[in-house]
N, C-alpha and C positions, 0 to 999 in steps of 0.2 A: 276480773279478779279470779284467780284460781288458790286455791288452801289448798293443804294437805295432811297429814297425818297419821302414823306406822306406829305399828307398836308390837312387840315378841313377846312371848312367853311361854316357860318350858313346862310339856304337857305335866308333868308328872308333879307339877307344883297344885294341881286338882286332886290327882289322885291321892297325895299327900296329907289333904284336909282329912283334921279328926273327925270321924265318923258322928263322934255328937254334933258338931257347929256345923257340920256339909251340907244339910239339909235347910238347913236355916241362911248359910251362906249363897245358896243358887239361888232360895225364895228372895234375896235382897238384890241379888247382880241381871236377873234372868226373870224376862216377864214370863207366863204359864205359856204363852204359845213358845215362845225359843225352848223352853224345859220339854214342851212335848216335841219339837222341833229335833234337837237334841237326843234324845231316847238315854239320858244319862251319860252318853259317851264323852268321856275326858278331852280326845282328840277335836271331837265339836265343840264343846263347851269352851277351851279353849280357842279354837278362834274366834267363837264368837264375844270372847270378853278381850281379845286383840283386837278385835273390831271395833269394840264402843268405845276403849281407848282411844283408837285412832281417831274416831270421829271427834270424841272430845278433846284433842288436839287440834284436827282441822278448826273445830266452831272455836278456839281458842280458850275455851275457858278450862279445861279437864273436867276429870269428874271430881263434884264439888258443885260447882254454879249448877250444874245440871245433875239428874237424878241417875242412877244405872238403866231405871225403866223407862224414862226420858228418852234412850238411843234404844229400838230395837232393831235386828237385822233378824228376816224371814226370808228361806228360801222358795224361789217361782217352780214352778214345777221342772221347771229345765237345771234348779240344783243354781241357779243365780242368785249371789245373794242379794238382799234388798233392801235398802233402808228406810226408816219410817220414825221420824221425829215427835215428841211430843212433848206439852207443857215447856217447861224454861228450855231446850233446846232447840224447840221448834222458834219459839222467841227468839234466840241468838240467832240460829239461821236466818230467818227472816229480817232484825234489824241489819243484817252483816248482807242481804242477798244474796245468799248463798242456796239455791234451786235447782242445782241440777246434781245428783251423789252417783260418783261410782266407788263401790264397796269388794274389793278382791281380797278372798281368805284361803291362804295353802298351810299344810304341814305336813311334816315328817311322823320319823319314831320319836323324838324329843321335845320339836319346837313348834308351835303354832304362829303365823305372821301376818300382819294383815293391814293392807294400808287404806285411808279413805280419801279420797279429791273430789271438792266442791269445788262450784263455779257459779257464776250468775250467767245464767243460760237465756238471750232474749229471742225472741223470731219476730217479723216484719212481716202485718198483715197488709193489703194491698192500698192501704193509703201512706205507708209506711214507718204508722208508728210502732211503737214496739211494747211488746208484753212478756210478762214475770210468766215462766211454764211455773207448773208446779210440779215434785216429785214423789214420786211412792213414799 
């Protein structure tokens, strides 16, 4: 089974947020590692809220069934991003077998993009039976 899930948004739709509700708005979409992840940048913060969209697409539910802090994505030192599920989304992944995430985020001057593809990913130990990997 392979999901999928994309989603756009135009950077400046961040930068736009009234200065009273911005800070309050990142504390609810963006767990404290993505915010320090981030360094405030718009152009980041944007795809990384491209990003949980899309995943909450892929797991089918949107956001809603699952929480913002529910999908986090953290860059590996190589600047990969990485996905990491928790509570009700990790839930959905797991009853759906969905284990194996690739996560890709670009943008421009205006738009941030970023799609997610889950699969149920097995491999075949030497008696042949088969086991769930698990992902970041």
């Amino acid at each position: 089974m392979i999901k999928c899930g994309v989603d756009t948004i135009e950077i400046d739709r961040l930068e736009k947020i009234n200065p009273a509700i911005r800070e309050r708005f990142l504390q609810r979409v963006f767990t404290k590692r993505e915010l320090a992840q981030a360094r405030n940048r718009n152009d980041i913060l944007s795809g990384l809220f491209a990003a949980k969209e899309a995943v909450s697409k892929a797991l089918g539910s949107g956001i809603g069934l699952v929480n913002w802090h529910d999908i986090e994505i953290l860059n590996l030192p190589s600047g990969e991003p990485t996905l990491y599920l928790h509570n009700n989304a990790a839930e959905i992944a797991a009853e759906k077998g969905l284990n194996d995430w690739s996560i890709s985020i670009s943008h421009d001057r205006n738009k941030a993009i970023a799609i997610a593809v889950a699969t149920n990913k097995f491999i075949s130990n030497h008696t042949n039976q088969k086991k769930n990997l698990t992902f970041r």
